[in-house]
DODREN-712817 format. One record per residue (C-alpha): x, y negated, z; residue in one letter. Coordinates in nm, 2 decimals. Each point is the difference from the previous one (the first is absolute). Example, Ala and Ser with C-alpha at 12.3 -4.5 7.8 and 13.67 -1.06 7.14 Angstrom:
2
+--------+--------+--------+---------+
|     px |     py |     pz | residuo |
+--------+--------+--------+---------+
|   1.23 |   0.45 |   0.78 |       A |
|   0.14 |  -0.34 |  -0.07 |       S |
+--------+--------+--------+---------+
END
This chain:
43
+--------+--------+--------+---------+
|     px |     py |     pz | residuo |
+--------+--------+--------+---------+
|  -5.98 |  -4.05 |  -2.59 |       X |
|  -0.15 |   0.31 |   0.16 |       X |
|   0.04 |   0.21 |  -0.29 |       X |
|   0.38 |  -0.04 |  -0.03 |       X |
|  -0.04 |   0.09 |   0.43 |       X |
|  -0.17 |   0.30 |  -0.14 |       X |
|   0.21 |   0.06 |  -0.30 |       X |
|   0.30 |  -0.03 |   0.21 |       X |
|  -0.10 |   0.20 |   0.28 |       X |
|  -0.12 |   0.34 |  -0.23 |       X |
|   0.39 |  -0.05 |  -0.18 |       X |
|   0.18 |  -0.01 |   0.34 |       X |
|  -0.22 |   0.31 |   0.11 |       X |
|   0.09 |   0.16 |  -0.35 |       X |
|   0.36 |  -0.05 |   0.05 |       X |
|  -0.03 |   0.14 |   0.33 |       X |
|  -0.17 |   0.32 |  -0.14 |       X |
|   0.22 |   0.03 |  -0.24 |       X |
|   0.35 |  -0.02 |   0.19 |       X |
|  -0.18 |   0.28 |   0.25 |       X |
|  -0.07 |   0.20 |  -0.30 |       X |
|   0.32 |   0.01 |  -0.11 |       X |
|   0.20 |   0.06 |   0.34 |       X |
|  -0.24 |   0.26 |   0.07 |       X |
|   0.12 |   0.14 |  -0.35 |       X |
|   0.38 |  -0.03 |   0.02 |       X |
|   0.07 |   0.36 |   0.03 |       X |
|  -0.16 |   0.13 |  -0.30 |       X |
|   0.17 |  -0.32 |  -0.20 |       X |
|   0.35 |   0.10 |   0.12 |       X |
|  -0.10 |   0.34 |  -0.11 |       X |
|  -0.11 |  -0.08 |  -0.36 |       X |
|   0.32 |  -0.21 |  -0.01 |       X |
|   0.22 |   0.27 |   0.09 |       X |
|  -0.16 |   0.24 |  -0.23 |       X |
|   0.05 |  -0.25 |  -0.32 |       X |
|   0.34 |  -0.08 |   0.10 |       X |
|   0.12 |   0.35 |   0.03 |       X |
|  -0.16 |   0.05 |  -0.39 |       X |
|   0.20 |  -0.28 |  -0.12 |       X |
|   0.31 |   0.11 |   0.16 |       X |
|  -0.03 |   0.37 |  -0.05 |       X |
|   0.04 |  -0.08 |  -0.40 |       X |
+--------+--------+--------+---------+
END
């Protein structure tokens, strides 16, 4: 029982770090989207 606790615990603290991770990197991902959608559309 107290491993699943465990188990459970480092995935909800992974999903956590994750999500931050990916907020904090928004910007740059709307960047790298707007550079591959102006290639595709410039063609």
């Amino acid at each position: 029982m107290e491993l699943v606790l465990i188990l459970k615990m480092f995935f909800i603290i992974g999903v956590i770090i994750a999500a931050y991770a990916i907020l904090r990197n928004l910007d740059i991902i709307k960047i790298i989207l707007v550079y591959f959608k102006d290639l595709i559309l410039r063609k």
